[in-house]
C-alpha positions as CSV (number, residue, x, y, z in Angstrom):
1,X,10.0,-10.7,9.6
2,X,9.6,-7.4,12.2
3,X,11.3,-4.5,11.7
4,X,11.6,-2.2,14.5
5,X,12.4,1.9,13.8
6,X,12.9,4.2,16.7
7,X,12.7,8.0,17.1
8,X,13.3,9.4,20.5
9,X,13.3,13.1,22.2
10,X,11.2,14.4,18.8
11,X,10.0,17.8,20.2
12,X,6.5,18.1,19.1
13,X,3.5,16.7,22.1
14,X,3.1,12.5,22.2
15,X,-0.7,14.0,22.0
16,X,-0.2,15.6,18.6
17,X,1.8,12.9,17.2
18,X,-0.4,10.4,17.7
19,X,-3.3,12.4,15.6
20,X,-0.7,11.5,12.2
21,X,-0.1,8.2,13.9
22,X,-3.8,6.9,14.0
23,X,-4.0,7.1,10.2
24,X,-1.2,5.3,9.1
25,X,-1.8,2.4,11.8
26,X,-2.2,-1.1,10.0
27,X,-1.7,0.4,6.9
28,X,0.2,-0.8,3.9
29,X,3.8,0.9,3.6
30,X,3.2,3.4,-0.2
31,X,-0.3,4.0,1.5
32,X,1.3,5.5,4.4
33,X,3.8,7.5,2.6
34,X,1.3,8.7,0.7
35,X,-1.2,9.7,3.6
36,X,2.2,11.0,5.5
37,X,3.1,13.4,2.3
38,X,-0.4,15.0,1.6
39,X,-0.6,15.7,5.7
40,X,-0.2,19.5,7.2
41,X,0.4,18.3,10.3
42,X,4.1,18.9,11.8
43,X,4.5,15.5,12.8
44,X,3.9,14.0,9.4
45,X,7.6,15.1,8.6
46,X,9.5,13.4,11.5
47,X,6.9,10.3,10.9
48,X,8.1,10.2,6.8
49,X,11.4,9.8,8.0
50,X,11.3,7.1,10.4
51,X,8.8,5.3,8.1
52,X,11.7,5.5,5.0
53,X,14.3,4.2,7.6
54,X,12.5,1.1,8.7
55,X,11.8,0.3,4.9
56,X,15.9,0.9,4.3
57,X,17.0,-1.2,7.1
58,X,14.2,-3.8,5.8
59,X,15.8,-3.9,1.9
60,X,19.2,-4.0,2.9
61,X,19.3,-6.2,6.2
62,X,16.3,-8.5,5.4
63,X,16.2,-8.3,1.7
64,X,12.5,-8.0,1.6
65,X,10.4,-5.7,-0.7
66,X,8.7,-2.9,0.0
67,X,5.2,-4.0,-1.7
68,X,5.1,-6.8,0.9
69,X,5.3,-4.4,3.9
70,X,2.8,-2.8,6.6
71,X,2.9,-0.9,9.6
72,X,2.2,-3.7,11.9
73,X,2.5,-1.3,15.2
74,X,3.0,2.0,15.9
75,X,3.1,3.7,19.7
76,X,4.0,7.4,20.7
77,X,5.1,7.6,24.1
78,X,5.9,10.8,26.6
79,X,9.4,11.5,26.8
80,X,10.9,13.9,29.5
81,X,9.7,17.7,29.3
82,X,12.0,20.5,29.0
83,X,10.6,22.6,32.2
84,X,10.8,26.7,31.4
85,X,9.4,29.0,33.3
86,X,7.5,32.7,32.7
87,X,6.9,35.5,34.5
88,X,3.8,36.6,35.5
89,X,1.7,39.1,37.8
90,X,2.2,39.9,41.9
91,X,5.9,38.4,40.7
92,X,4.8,35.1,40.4
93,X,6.2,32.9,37.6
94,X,4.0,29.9,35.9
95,X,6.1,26.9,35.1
96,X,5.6,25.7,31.2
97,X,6.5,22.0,30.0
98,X,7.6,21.4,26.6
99,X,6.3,18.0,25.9
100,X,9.0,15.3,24.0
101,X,7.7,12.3,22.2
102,X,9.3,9.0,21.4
103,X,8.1,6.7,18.9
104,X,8.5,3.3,18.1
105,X,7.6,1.9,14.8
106,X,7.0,-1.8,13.7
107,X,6.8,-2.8,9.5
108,X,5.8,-6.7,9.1
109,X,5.6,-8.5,5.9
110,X,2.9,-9.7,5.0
111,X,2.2,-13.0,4.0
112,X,-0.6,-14.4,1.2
113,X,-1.8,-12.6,-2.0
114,X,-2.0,-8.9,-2.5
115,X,-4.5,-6.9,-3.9
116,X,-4.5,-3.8,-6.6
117,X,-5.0,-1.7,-3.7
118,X,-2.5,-3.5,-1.1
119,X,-4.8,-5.2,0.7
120,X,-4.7,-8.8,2.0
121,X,-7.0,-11.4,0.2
122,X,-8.4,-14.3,1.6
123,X,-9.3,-17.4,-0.9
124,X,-12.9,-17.6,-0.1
125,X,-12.7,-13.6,-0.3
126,X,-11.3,-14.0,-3.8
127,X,-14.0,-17.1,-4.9
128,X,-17.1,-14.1,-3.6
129,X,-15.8,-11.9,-5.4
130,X,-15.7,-13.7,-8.8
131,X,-19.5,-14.8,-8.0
132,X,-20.4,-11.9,-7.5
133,X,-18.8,-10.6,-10.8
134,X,-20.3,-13.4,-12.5
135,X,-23.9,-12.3,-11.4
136,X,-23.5,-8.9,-12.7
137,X,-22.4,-10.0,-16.3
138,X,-25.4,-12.6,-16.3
139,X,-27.8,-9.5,-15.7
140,X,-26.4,-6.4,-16.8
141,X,-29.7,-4.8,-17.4
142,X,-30.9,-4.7,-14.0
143,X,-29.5,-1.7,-12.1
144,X,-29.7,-0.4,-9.0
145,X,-32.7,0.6,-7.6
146,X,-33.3,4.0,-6.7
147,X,-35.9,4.9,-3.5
148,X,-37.4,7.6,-5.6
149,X,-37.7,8.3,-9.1
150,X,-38.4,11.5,-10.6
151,X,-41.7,11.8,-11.4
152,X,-43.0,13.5,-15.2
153,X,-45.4,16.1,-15.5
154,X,-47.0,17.3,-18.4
155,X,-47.5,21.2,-18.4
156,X,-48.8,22.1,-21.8
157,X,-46.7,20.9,-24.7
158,X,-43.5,20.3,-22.9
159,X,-43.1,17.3,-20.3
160,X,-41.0,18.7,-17.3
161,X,-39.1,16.2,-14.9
162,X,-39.5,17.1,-11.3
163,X,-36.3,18.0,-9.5
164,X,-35.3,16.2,-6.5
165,X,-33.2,18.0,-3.8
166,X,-30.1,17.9,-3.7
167,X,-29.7,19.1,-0.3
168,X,-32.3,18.3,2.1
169,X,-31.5,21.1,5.3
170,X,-31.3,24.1,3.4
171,X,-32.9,27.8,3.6
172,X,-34.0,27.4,0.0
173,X,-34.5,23.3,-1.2
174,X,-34.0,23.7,-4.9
């Protein structure tokens, strides 16, 4: 089932919306309200809004859960610009355009298993998984390997380990 949310004539650029937009895009619905909350950005304000609307009108005219829903699409498109205008030198004056943005937003539900995370799960995802979960218990005792160990030297009485960099581009390496 789509459900469609629209905001029109918000007064913040289509250029800066769409900086908030790309990270909620094709994201799971409590993902995106939690990226939308955490954000600085002016736009993530107007976007939380619209975003609880379309999950409202999806409850209450389409019954469906919230859980099940994902930001399908989401497009931010120029609206008409409020032309000023400001005085400048020789008595000339420079026109400024004060950019309106109009968004539409699109929540599908999504359809299959769900994992802890809110992600979609294929069965053959779901049977490499458990195989690969299986290996791991069979041999537990073989770790990662690392590229370099640290090496032991022996000055004296005490055996010191030698420090690997943290930091590789530095003024001073350790």
């Amino acid at each position: 089932m789509i459900i469609t949310a629209k905001l029109k004539y918000l007064r913040i650029a289509p250029r800066k919306v769409r900086l908030v937009a790309d990270l909620i895009r094709n994201k799971m619905v409590f993902q995106a309200k939690t990226i939308l909350n955490f954000q600085t950005k002016k736009a993530a304000k107007p976007l939380l809004k619209l975003l609880n609307s379309a999950i409202v009108n999806a409850k209450n005219n389409f019954q469906l859960e919230e859980a099940q829903l994902y930001i399908s699409k989401i497009t931010i498109d120029e609206g008409p610009k409020l032309k000023r205008w400001r005085a400048r030198a020789r008595g000339q004056a420079a026109e400024i355009q004060k950019k309106t943005s109009h968004i539409n937003l699109v929540l599908d539900e999504i359809k299959g298993k769900i994992a802890a995370g809110g992600q979609r799960i294929k069965k053959e995802e779901v049977g490499e998984k458990m195989r690969i979960k299986k290996e791991m218990i069979k041999s537990p005792a073989e770790g990662p390997k690392l590229k370099r160990k640290p090496k032991v030297i022996f000055k004296g009485e005490h055996p010191t380990i030698e420090k690997i960099p943290k930091r590789i581009f530095r003024r001073k390496a350790f």
